[in-house]
C-alpha positions in Angstrom: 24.5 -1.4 -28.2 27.6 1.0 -28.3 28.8 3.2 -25.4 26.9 6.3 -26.4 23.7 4.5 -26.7 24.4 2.4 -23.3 25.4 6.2 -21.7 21.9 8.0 -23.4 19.5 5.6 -22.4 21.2 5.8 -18.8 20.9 9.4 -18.8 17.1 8.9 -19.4 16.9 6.3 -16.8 18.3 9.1 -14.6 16.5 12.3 -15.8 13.1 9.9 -15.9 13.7 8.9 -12.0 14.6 12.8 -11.0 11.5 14.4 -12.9 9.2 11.7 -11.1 10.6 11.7 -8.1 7.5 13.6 -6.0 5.4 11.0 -7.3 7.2 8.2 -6.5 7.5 9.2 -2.8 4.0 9.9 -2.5 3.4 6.1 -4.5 5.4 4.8 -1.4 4.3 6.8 2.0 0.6 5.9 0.2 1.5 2.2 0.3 3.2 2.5 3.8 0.8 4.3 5.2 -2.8 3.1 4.0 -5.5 1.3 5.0 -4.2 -2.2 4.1 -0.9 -2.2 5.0 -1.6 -0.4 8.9 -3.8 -3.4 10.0 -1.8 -6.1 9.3 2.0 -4.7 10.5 0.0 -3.4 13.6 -2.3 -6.2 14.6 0.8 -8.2 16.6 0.7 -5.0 19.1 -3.1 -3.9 19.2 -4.8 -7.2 19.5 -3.8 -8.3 22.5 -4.7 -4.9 23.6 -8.4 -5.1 22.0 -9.5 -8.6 23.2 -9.2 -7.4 27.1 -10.5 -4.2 26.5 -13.4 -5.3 24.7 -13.5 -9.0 25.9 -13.3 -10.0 22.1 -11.9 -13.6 20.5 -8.5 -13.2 18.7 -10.4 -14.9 16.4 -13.0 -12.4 16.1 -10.3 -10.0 15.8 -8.7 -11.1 12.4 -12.4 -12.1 10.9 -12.8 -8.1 11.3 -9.5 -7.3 9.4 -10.3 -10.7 7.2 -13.7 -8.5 6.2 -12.1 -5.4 5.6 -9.5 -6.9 3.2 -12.2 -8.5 1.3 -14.6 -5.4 0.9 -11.4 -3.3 0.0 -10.3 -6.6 -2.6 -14.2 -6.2 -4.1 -14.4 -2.2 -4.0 -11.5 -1.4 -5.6 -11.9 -1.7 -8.8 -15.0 0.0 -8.6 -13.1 3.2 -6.9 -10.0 3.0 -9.5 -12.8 2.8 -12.6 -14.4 6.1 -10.6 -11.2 7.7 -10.0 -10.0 7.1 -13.9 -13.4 9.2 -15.4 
């Protein structure tokens, strides 16, 4: 590859990244902020905080988020064939 080819494919690279810019912001606050990442960078602090409140087991605790993460593992495929008609 020459130097105007490396340059033109860079300046695609670029122009690619600024026209989906929007999308890749809203790819990464979805991430960040959705239902399967919240639980597990937030149990440390709220479990603790559950078990005396509602006199639960820790171990009760992560079998709850254990459950979620499976139905969310089995329904999503179901929700991204749905979403893609």
């Amino acid at each position: 590859m020459n130097a105007i080819d490396a340059s033109a494919h860079e300046m695609r690279e670029v122009s690619e990244l600024r026209a989906g810019w929007r999308l890749l912001v809203a790819a990464m606050l979805g991430a960040g902020l959705s239902f399967p990442s919240v639980p597990f960078y937030s149990i440390g602090l709220f479990a603790p905080l559950l078990a005396r409140e509602f006199a639960w087991s820790f171990a009760s605790i992560f079998a709850g988020l254990a459950i979620a993460s499976v139905v969310a593992l089995l329904v999503g495929p179901i929700a991204g064939y749905l979403v893609d008609r």
